[in-house]
N, C-alpha and C positions, 0 to 999 in steps of 0.2 A: 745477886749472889744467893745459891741454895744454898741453907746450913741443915743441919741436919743432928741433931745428938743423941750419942747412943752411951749405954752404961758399958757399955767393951772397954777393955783396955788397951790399950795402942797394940800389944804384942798379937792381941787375941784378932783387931780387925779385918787383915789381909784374908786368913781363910773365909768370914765373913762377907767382905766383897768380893772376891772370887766367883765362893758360889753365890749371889747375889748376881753377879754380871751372867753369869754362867744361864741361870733357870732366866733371866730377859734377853735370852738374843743376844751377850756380849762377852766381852774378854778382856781379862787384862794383861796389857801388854809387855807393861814394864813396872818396877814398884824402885822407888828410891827415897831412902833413909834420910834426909834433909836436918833433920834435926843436930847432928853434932856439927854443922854449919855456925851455929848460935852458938856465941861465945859464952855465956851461961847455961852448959847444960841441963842442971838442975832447975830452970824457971820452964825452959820451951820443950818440948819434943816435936817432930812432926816428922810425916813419910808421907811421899805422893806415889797415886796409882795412875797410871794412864790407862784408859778404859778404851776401849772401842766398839762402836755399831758400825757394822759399815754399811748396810743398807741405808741406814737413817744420814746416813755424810752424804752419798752421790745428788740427794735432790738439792740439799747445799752445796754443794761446789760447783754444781751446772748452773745454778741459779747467780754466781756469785764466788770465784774460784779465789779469794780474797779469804774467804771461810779457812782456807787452810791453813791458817795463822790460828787459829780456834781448835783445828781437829789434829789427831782424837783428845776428846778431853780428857781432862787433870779433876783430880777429887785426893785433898788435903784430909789426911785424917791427923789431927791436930792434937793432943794431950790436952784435957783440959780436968783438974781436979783426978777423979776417982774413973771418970769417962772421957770420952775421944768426942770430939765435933769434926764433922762431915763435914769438908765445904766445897764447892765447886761454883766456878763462873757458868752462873744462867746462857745457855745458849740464844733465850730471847736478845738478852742482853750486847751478844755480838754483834745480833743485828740493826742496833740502836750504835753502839761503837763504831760499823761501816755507815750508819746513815745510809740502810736500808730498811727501815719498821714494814716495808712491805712483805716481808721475809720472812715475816714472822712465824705465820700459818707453817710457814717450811720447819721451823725454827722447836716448832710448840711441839712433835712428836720425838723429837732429841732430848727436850726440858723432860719432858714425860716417864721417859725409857728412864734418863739421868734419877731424875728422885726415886721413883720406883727402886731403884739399885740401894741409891744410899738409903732409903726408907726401909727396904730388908733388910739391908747389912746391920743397920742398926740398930734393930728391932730382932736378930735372928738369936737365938737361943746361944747359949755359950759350947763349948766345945764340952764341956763334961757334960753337962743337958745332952746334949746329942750322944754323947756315947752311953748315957745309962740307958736312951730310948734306945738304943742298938745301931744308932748311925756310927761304923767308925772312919777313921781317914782313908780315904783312898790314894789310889798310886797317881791322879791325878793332883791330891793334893798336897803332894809332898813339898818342902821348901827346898829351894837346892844353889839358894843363896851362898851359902857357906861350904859347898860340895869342892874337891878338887877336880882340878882339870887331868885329863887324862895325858893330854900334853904340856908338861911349861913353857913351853919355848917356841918361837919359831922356827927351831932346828928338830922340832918333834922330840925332845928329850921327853925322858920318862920318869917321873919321880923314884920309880922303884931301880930304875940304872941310876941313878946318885946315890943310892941307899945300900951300902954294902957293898960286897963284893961281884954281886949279879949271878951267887951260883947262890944252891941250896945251903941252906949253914948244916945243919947236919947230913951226914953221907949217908947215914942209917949203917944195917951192924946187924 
């Protein structure tokens, strides 16, 4: 298991491994909130990132197409106290779960890329750090979790045809 701990806050770490993924070759794919899962919200937090290399997966799957129960990996950023712990399944270590250790060498430049990500993420300056040095958010980085959808419906409805009457409210004059 890599763990990894950073003084981030759970809300702060996403754009942290982003760009983390981002400057090593990778992306993240999908991010989900797991935390309100736990019946005590106030003990646990936690959100998973799915990351992906995909260069670094094709010499594992040729190798061993069983791998893809493994890829792309998952990296837990976990609440802990006043900071977040990183954790993610060792890709060595899949290769010991297939009872392939010979796989490993394939294995060791995924482990590699993998801490490097969580070893910036959680080491990388905080967002107000970055913006006093002049880095601000970009349009890459925007969250769009909470964004509406343009359509609701499978019938292509429009939020703005349920809302009113669908003309202008004022005629003007």
């Amino acid at each position: 298991m890599l763990q990894i701990r950073s003084t981030h806050r759970l809300d702060q770490i996403e754009m942290a491994l982003r760009s983390a993924a981002e400057r090593c070759g990778g992306s993240v794919l999908a991010v989900s909130h797991v935390g309100h899962l736990v019946a005590d919200r106030t003990a646990h937090d936690a959100i998973t990132f799915t990351v992906c290399f995909n260069e670094l997966y094709a010499p594992l799957l040729e190798a061993d197409i069983r791998f893809a129960a493994f890829l792309p990996v998952r990296v837990a950023a976990v609440a802990r106290g006043e900071g977040v712990m990183l954790e993610a399944i060792s890709p060595r270590e899949g290769c010991r779960i297939l009872h392939r250790p010979e796989l490993e060498p394939l294995a060791a430049p995924l482990e590699e890329r993998l801490r490097a990500v969580m070893e910036e993420a959680a080491h990388m300056p905080s967002r107000a750090a970055a913006a006093a040095e002049g880095h601000l958010a970009t349009e890459d980085q925007v969250n769009m979790r909470a964004a509406l959808p343009q359509r609701i419906d499978c019938h292509g409805t429009k939020v703005e045809e349920l809302a009113g009457t669908g003309v202008h409210d004022a005629q003007g004059g």
